[in-house]
C-alpha positions in Angstrom: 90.6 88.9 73.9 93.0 91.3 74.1 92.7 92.6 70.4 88.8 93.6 71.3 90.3 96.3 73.7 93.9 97.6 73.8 96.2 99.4 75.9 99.2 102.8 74.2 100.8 104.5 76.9 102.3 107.3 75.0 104.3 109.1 77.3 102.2 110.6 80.1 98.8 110.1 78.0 97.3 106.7 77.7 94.8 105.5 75.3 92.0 102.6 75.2 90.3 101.6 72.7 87.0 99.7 71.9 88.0 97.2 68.7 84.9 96.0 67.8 84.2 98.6 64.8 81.7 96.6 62.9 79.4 96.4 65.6 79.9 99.8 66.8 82.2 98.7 69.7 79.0 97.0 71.3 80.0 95.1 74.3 79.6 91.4 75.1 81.4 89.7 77.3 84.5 89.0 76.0 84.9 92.9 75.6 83.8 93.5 79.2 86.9 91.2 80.2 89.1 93.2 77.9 88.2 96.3 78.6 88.7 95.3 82.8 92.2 93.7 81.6 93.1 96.7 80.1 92.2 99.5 82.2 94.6 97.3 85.0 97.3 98.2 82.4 96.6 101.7 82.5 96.5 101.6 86.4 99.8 100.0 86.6 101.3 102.3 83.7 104.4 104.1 85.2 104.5 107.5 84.1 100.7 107.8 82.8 98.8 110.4 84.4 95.8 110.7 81.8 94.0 107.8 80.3 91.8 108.2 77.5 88.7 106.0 76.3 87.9 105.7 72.9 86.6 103.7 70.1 87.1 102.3 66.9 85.6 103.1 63.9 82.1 105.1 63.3 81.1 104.5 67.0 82.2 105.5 70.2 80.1 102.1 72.0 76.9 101.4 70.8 75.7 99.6 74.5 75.4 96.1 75.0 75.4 93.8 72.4 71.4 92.6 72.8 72.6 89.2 71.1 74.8 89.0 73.8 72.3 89.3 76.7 68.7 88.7 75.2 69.2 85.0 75.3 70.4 84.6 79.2 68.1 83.7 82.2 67.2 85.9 84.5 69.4 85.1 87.1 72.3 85.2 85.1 71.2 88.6 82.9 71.4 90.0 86.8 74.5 88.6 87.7 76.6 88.0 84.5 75.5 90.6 82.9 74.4 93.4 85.0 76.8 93.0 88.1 79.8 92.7 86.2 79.0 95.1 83.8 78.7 97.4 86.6 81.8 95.9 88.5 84.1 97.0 85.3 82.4 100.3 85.0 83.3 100.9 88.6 86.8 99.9 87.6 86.8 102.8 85.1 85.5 105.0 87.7 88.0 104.3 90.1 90.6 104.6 87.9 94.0 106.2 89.4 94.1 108.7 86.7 92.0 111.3 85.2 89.6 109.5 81.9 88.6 111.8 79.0 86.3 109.4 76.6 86.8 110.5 73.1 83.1 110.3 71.8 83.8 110.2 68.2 81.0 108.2 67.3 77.4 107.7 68.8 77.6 106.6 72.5 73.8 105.0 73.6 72.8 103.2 76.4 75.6 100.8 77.8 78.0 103.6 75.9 77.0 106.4 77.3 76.8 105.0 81.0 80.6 104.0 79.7 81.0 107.9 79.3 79.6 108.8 82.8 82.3 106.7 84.2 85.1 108.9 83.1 86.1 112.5 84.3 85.2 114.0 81.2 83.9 114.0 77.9 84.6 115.4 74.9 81.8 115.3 71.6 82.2 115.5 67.8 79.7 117.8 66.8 77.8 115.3 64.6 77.3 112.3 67.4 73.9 111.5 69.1 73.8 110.3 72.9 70.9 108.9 74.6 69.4 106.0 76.7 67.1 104.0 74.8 66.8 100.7 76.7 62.8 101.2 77.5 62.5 101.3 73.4 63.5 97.5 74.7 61.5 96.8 77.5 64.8 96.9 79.7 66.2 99.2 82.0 69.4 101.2 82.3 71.8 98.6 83.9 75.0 99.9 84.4 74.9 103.3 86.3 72.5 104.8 83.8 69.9 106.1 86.5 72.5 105.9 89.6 76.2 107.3 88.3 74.8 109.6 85.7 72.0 111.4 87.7 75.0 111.7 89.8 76.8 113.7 87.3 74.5 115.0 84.9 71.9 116.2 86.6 68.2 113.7 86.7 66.5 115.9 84.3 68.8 115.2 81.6 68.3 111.6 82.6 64.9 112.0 82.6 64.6 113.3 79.3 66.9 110.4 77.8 65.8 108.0 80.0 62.1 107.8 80.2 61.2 110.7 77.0 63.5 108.5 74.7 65.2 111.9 74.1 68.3 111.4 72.0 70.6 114.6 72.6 72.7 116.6 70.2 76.3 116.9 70.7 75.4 120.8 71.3 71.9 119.8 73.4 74.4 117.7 75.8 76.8 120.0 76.3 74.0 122.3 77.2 73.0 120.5 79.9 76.2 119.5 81.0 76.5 115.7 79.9 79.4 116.3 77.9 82.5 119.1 78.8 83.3 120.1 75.1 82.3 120.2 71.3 84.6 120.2 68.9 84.0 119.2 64.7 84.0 116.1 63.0 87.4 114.4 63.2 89.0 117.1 66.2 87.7 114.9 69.1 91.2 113.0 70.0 93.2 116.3 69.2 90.5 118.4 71.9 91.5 115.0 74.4 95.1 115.0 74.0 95.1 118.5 74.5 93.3 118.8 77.8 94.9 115.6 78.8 98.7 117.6 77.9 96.9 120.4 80.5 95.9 118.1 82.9 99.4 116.0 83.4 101.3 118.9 83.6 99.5 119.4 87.6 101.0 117.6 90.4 100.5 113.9 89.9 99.9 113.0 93.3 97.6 116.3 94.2 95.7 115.2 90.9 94.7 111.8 92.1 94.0 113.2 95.5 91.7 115.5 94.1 90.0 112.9 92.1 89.4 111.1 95.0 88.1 113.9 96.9 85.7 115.1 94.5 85.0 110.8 94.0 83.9 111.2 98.0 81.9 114.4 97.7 79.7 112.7 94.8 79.3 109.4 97.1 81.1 107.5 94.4 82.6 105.0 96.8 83.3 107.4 99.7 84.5 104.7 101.9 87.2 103.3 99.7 88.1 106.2 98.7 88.2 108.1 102.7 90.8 104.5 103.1 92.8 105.3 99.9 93.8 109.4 101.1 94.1 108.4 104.6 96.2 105.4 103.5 98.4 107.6 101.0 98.9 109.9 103.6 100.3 107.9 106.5 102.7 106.1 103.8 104.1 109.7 103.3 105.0 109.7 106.9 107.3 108.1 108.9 105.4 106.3 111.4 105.3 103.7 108.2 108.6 103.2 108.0 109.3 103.1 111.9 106.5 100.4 112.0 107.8 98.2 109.5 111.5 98.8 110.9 111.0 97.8 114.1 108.6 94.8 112.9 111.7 93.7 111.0 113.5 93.9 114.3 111.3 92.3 116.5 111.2 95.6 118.5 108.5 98.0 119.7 107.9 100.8 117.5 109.1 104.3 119.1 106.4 106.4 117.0 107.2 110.6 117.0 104.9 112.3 114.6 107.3 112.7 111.8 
């Protein structure tokens, strides 16, 4: 399992990537449970401050595998396939650290709702992004019309989503579904570099602001109100006098410090 999807902190920057080249770095389920697997090594990776999200081969993530799915039930399509697809997805979204996915190769459907997940995206000039699951008869499962409206805007949705539009590198960046161009074979360099910029900046003020910005796009604002105001308090030392004088048996003597 591991193989499918793998985890190289190299110093502050992180990368994973999709291992599945000779189906495009589809997903099934086995590389759902890597991919979740790995991004809790990147979370627990002391000293990473950027991860980034790319795949192997000719494609960045051609979606979900349709042998992988066409053949369940209903019931389970919605909950082994759907939900969890959308639970690991959420796990990329929540991530710690800032996510650049390297889009080196096409990323369609299930891939480019994987894209929408991270912070940015970076596009070789040649790739094509779209959402063609109605050519299907399905629907957008994993954020498609919910996370990336968020973030891209529902016309470009729209035109991907129900036209059958397949944008451009250039055409995406236009409308603001990807954050940079670059040529052919210059996507990892362009993701290195702005992940060098980015881990330069105050590790903990970074994640803050990711949160922040998580809250003011109603990506989870609840968690994410718990997680500053959590980070905060531990900061302070009403923690420490707490859990002192819990140690003690003794009633805290609190003083705003």
């Amino acid at each position: 399992m591991s193989e499918l999807v793998t985890f190289e902190p190299d110093g502050v920057i992180g990368t994973i990537t999709l291992r599945r080249p000779e189906k495009f770095n589809a997903l099934d389920i086995p590389m759902l449970n890597a991919l979740e697997a790995r991004l809790g090594d990147a979370e627990a990776a002391e000293g990473v401050r950027v991860v980034l999200i790319a795949g192997e081969g000719k494609g960045f993530c051609a979606g979900g595998d349709v042998e992988a799915w066409s053949a369940m039930s209903a019931a389970d399509f919605q909950v082994q396939w759907v939900r969890y697809g959308h639970r690991v997805f959420d796990r990329l979204a929540r991530l710690r650290q800032p996510t650049i996915a390297v889009l080196s190769g096409h990323a369609l459907g299930g891939g480019l709702e994987l894209a929408a997940a991270c912070d940015f995206r970076v596009a070789e000039a040649h790739i094509k992004l779209g959402f063609p699951e109605a050519s299907l008869g399905v629907v957008p499962g994993w954020s498609g019309t919910q996370r990336a409206v968020r973030r891209f805007g529902a016309q470009a949705v729209r035109r991907m989503a129900l036209a059958g539009e397949l944008f451009a590198a250039s055409q995406a960046h236009a409308v603001g579904v990807v954050d940079h161009v670059v040529e052919t074979g210059r996507g990892m360099e362009k993701a290195r570099t702005m992940a060098a910029v980015i881990a330069e900046r105050g590790p903990l003020a970074t994640e803050a602001v990711k949160l922040m910005i998580a809250v003011a796009e109603s990506e989870e604002s609840a968690s994410s109100v718990e997680a500053l105001a959590s980070g905060f308090i531990a900061l302070t030392g009403d923690l420490k006098t707490g859990v002192e004088a819990f140690r003690a048996k003794q009633k805290p003597e609190f003083g705003r410090l």
